[in-house]
One Martini backbone bead per residue (centre of mass of N, CA, C, O) as a GRO file, in nm:
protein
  302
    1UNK     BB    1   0.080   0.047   0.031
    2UNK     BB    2   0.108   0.322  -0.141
    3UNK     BB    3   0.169   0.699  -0.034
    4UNK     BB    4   0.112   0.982  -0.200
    5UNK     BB    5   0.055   1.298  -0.154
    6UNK     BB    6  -0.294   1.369  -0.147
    7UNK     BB    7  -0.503   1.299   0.075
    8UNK     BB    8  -0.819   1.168   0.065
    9UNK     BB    9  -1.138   1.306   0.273
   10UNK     BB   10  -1.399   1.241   0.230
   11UNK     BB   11  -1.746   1.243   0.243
   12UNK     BB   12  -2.064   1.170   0.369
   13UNK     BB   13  -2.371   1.114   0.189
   14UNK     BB   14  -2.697   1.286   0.236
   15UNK     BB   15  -3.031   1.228   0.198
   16UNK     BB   16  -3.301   1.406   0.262
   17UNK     BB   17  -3.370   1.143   0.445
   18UNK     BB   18  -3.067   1.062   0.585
   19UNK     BB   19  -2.918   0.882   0.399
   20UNK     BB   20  -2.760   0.714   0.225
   21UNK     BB   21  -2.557   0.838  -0.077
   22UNK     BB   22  -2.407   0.689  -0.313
   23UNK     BB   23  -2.390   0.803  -0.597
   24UNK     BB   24  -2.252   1.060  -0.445
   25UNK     BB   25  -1.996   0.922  -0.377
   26UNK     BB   26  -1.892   0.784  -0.606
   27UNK     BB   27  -1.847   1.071  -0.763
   28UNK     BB   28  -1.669   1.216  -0.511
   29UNK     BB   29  -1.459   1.008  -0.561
   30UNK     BB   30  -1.386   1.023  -0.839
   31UNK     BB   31  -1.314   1.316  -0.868
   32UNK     BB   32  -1.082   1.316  -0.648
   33UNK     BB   33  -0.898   1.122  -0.850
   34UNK     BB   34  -0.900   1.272  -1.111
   35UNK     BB   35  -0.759   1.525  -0.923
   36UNK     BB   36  -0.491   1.366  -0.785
   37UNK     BB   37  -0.489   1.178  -0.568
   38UNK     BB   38  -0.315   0.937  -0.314
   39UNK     BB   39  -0.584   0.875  -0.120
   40UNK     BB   40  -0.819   0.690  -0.009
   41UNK     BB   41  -1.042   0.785   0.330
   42UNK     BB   42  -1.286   0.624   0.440
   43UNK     BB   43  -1.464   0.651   0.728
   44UNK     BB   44  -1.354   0.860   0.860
   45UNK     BB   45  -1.371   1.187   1.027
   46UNK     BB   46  -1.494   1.332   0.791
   47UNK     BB   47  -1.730   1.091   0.709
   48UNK     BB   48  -1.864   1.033   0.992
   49UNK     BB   49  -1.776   0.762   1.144
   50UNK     BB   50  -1.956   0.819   1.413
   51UNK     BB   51  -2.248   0.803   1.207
   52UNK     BB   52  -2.266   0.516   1.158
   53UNK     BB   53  -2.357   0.215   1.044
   54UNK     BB   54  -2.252  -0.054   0.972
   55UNK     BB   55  -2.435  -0.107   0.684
   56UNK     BB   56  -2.297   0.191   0.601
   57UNK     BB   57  -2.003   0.124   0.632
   58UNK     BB   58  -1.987  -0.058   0.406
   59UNK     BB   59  -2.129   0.073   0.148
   60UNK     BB   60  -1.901   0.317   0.147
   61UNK     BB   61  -1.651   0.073   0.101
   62UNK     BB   62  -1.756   0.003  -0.152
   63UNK     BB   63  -1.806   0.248  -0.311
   64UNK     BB   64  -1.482   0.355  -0.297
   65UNK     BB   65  -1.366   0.121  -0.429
   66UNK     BB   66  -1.550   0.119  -0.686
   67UNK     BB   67  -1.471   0.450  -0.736
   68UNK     BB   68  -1.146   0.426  -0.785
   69UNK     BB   69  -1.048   0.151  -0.937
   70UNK     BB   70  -0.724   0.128  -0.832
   71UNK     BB   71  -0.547   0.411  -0.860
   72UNK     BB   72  -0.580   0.396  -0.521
   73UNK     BB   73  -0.586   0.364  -0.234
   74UNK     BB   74  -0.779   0.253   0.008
   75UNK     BB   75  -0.891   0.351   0.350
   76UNK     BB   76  -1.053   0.253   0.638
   77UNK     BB   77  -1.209   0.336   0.948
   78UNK     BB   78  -1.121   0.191   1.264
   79UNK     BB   79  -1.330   0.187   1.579
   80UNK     BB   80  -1.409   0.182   1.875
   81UNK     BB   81  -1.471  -0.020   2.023
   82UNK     BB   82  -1.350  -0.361   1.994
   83UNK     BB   83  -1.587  -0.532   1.837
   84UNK     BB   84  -1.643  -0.255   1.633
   85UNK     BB   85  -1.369  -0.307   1.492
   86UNK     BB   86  -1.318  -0.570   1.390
   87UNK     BB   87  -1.542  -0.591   1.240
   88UNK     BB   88  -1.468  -0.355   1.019
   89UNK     BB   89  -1.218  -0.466   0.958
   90UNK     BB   90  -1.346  -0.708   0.817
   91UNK     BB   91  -1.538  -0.546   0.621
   92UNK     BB   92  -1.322  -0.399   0.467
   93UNK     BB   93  -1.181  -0.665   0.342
   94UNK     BB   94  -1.443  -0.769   0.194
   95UNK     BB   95  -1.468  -0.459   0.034
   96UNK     BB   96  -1.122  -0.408  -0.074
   97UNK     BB   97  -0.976  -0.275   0.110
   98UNK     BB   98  -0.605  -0.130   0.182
   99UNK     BB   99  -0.673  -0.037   0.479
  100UNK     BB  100  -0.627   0.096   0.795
  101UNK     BB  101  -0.779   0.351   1.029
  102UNK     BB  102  -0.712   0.366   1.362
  103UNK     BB  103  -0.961   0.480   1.605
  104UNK     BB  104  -1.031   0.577   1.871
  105UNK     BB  105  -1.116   0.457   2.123
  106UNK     BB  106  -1.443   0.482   2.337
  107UNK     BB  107  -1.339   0.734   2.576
  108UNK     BB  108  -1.169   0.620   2.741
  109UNK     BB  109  -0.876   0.539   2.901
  110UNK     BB  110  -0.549   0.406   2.817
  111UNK     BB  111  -0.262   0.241   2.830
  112UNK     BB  112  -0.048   0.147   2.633
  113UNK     BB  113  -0.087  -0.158   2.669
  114UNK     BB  114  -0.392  -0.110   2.554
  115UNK     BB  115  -0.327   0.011   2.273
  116UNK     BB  116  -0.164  -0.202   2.154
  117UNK     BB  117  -0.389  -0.458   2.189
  118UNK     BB  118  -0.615  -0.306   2.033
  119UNK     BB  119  -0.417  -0.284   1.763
  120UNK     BB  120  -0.396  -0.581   1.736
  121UNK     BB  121  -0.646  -0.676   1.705
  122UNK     BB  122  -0.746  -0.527   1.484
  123UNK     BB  123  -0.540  -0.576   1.278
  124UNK     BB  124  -0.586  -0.878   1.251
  125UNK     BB  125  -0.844  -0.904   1.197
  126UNK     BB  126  -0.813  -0.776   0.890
  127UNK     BB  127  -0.542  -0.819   0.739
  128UNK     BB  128  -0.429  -0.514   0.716
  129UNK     BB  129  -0.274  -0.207   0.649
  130UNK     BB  130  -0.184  -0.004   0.930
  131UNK     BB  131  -0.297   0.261   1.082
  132UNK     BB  132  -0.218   0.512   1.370
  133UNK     BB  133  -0.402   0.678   1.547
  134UNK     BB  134  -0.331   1.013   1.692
  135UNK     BB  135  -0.622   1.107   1.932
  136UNK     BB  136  -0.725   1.201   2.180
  137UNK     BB  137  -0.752   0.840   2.362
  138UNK     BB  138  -0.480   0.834   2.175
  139UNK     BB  139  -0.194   0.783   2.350
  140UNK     BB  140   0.186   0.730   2.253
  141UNK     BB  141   0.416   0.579   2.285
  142UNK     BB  142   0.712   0.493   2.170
  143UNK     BB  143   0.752   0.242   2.268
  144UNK     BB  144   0.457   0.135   2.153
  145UNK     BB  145   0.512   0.198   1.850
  146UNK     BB  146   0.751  -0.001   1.834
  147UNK     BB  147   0.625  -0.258   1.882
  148UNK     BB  148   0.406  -0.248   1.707
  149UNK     BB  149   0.636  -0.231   1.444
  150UNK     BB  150   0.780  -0.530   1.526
  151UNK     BB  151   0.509  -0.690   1.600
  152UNK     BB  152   0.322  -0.591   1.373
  153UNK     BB  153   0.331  -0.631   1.078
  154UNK     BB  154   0.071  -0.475   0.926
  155UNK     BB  155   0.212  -0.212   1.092
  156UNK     BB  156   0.301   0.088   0.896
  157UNK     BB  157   0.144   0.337   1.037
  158UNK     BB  158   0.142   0.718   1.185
  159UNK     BB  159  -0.105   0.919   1.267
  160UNK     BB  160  -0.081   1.258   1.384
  161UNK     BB  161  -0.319   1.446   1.633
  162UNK     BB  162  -0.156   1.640   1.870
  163UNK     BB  163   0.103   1.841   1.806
  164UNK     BB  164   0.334   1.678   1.955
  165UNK     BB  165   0.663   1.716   1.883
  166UNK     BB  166   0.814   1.579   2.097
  167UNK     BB  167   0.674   1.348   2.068
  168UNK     BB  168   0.710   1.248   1.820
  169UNK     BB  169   1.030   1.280   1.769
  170UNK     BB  170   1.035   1.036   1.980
  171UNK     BB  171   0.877   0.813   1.809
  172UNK     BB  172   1.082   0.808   1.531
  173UNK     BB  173   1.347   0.744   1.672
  174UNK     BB  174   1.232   0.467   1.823
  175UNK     BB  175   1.125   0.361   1.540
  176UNK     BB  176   1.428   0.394   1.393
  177UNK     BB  177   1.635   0.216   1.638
  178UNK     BB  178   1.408  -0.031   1.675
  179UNK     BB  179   1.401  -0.066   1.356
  180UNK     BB  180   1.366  -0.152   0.980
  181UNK     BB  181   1.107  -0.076   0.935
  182UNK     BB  182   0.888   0.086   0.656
  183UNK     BB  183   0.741   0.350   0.861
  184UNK     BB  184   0.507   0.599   0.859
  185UNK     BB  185   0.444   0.941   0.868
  186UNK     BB  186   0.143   1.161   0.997
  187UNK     BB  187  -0.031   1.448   0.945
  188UNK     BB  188  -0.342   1.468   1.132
  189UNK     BB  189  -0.437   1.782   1.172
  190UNK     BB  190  -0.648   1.996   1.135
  191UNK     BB  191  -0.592   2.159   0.860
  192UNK     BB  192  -0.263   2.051   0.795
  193UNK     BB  193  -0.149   2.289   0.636
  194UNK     BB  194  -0.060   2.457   0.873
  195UNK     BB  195   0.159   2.231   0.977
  196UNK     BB  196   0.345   2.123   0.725
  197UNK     BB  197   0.621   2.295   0.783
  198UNK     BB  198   0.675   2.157   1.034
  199UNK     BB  199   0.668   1.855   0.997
  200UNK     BB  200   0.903   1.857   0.765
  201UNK     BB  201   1.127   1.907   0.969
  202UNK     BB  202   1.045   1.580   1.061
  203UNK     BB  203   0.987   1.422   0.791
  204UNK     BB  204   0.678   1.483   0.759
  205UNK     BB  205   0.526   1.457   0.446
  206UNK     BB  206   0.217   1.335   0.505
  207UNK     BB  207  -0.123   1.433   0.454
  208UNK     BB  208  -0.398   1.572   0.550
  209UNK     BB  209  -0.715   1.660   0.312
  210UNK     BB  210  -0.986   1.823   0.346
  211UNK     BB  211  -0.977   2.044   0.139
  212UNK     BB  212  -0.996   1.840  -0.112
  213UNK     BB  213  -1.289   1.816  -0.116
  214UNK     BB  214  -1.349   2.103  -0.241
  215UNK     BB  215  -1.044   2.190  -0.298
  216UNK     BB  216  -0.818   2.062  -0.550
  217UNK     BB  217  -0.706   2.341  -0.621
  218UNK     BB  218  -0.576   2.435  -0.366
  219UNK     BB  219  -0.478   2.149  -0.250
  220UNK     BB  220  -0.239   2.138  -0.497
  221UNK     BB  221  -0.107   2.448  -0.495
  222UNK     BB  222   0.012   2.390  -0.194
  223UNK     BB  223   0.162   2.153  -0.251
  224UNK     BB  224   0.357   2.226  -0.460
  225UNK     BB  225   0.498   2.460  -0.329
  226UNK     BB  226   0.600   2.303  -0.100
  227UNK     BB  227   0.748   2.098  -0.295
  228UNK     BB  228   0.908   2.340  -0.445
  229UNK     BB  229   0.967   2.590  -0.340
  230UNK     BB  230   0.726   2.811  -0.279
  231UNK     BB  231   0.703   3.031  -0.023
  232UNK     BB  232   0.521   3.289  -0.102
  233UNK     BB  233   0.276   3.068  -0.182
  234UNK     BB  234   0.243   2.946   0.098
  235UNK     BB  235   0.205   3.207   0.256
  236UNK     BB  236  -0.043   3.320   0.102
  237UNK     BB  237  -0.219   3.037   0.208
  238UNK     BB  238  -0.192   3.062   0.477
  239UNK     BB  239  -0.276   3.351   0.547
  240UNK     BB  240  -0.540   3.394   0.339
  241UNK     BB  241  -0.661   3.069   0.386
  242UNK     BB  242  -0.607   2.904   0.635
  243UNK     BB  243  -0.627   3.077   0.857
  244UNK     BB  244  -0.886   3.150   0.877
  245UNK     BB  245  -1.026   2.862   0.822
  246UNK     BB  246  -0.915   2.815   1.160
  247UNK     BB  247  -1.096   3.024   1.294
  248UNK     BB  248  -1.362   2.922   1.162
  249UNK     BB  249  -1.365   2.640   1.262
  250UNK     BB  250  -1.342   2.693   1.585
  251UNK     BB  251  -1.621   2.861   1.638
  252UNK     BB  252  -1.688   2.539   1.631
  253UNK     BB  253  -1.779   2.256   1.699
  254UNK     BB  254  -1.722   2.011   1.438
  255UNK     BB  255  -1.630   2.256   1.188
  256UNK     BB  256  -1.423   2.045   1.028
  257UNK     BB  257  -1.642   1.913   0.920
  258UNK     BB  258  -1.915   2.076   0.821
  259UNK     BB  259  -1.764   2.280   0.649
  260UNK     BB  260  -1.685   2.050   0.453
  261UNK     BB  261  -1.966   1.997   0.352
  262UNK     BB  262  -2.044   2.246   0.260
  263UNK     BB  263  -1.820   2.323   0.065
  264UNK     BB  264  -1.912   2.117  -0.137
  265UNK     BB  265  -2.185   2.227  -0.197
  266UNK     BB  266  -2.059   2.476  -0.331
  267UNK     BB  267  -1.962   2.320  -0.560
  268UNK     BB  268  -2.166   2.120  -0.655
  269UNK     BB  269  -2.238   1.888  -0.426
  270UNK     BB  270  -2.465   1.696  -0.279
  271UNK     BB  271  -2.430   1.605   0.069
  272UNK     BB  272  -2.559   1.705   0.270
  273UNK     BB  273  -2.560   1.700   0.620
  274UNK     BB  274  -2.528   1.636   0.925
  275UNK     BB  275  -2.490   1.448   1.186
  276UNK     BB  276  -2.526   1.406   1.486
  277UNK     BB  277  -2.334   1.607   1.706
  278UNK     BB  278  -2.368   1.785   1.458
  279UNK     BB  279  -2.351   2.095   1.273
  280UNK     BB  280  -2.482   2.341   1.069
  281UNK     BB  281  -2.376   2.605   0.944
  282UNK     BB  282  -2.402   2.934   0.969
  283UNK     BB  283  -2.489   3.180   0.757
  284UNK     BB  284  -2.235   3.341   0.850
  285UNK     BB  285  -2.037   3.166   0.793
  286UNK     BB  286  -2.093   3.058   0.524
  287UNK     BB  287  -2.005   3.350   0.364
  288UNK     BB  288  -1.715   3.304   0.474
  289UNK     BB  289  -1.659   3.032   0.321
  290UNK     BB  290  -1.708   3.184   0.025
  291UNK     BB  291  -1.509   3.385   0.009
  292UNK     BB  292  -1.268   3.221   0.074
  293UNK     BB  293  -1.278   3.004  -0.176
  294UNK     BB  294  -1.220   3.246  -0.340
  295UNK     BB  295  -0.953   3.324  -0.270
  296UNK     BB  296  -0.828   3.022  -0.295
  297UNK     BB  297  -0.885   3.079  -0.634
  298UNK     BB  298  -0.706   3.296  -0.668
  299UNK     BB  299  -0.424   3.189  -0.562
  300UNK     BB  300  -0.421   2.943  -0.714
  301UNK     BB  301  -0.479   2.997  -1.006
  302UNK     BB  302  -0.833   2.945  -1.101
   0.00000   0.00000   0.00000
């Protein structure tokens, strides 16, 4: 499972009766390889991963496998409880994804060693290359992500979404010290592109973008810029669009996702709203999201 350039996480539509809409998500995850995408990431974080239930969880992942057509690796989000976490690993597997990216158990908080074993679980029952999301409930230590890395073969790579820089460059040292493996991480932090000139400091130059869900024009302007070495415009767009757009986020909880799916629908595909506990952005925000995407398609040269 080779992953490279922008990381493209759908989000999931839902259509007027509330119901999952696979043809409109089947389009959306077309156009975004389409587009250039370098890995689709479906049923994660974007994608409402909290508020499926497994038999839409399972139509999401067959979807998205059926509309990338191999052209670049799925991975599928499995997490929360570890007995629904085993079952997801199972059916993603079943309708053919590459991957999974393993999201934290729900609610609890646990040792590093019940959190490798919660991984190690969850990794077994599917038998896919795994990411692990370190995120909210999953905090690893260094010790912790090496063993992942050393004792189960299918754990190939770790998603940070802390943000704790010595917390990180500490478990990369560790895990490039004390293993051979292939190891893969991953700037996983809402928003990423805001914080991607710091990770690729440490070397972790792999990024999710949610901007590329709605706007592929702009987060391949960024992508390009910043592994081009075009300071200027890496900053322009950090300036002038990720950062407001990170205020905007800020301003109610679970605008990370919201937020991407209003913007979905301003570029034309209908993706409908979130499902509870998150809500749809306020109309004065709505206006402030569609300024923002007119700035970043005049920055990006589109």
């Amino acid at each position: 499972m080779r992953l490279d350039g922008v990381l493209f996480f759908p989000v999931t539509p839902f259509g007027p009766d509330g119901g999952l809409a696979e043809p409109t998500l089947a389009r959306h995850v077309a156009q975004g390889v389409a587009a250039g995408a370098g890995g689709v990431f479906t049923a994660c974080g974007t994608g409402e991963f909290n508020a499926l239930d497994p038999e839409e969880y399972t139509r999401v992942v067959s979807t998205a496998v059926t509309a990338t057509a191999g052209r670049v690796p799925v991975v599928a989000g499995a997490g929360g409880p570890l007995p629904t976490a085993r079952a997801l690993a199972r059916a993603a597997a079943a309708e053919g994804a590459d991957g999974l990216l393993v999201m934290p158990p729900y609610l609890v908080t646990g040792p590093a060693s019940g959190l490798v074993q919660y991984v190690r679980e969850v990794a077994e029952a599917g038998g896919l290359p795994v990411i692990v999301y370190q995120r909210g409930t999953a905090r690893f230590t260094p010790e912790a992500v090496a063993e992942l890395a050393a004792q189960v073969p299918n754990v190939v790579g770790f998603k940070d979404g802390l943000g704790d820089f010595d917390l990180l460059q500490r478990i990369i040292l560790t895990v490039r010290a004390t293993t051979g493996k292939d190891f893969t991480f991953f700037n996983g932090l809402p928003t990423a592109e805001l914080t991607v000139p710091a990770y690729r400091g440490l070397g972790v130059n792999l990024y999710s973008s949610a901007v590329f869900a709605f706007s592929p024009e702009i987060s391949l302007a960024f992508y390009k810029a910043v592994t081009g070495g075009d300071e200027v415009l890496t900053q322009r767009l950090l300036t002038d669009f990720y950062l407001p757009l990170v205020r905007l986020r800020d301003l109610v909880p679970g605008y990370a996702v919201s937020l991407v799916k209003a913007a979905v629908r301003m570029r034309g595909l209908d993706v409908g709203g979130v499902r509870a506990p998150l809500v749809d952005p306020a109309p004065e925000h709505l206006r402030t999201l569609e300024r923002l995407i007119g700035t970043g398609l005049e920055i990006a040269g589109t």
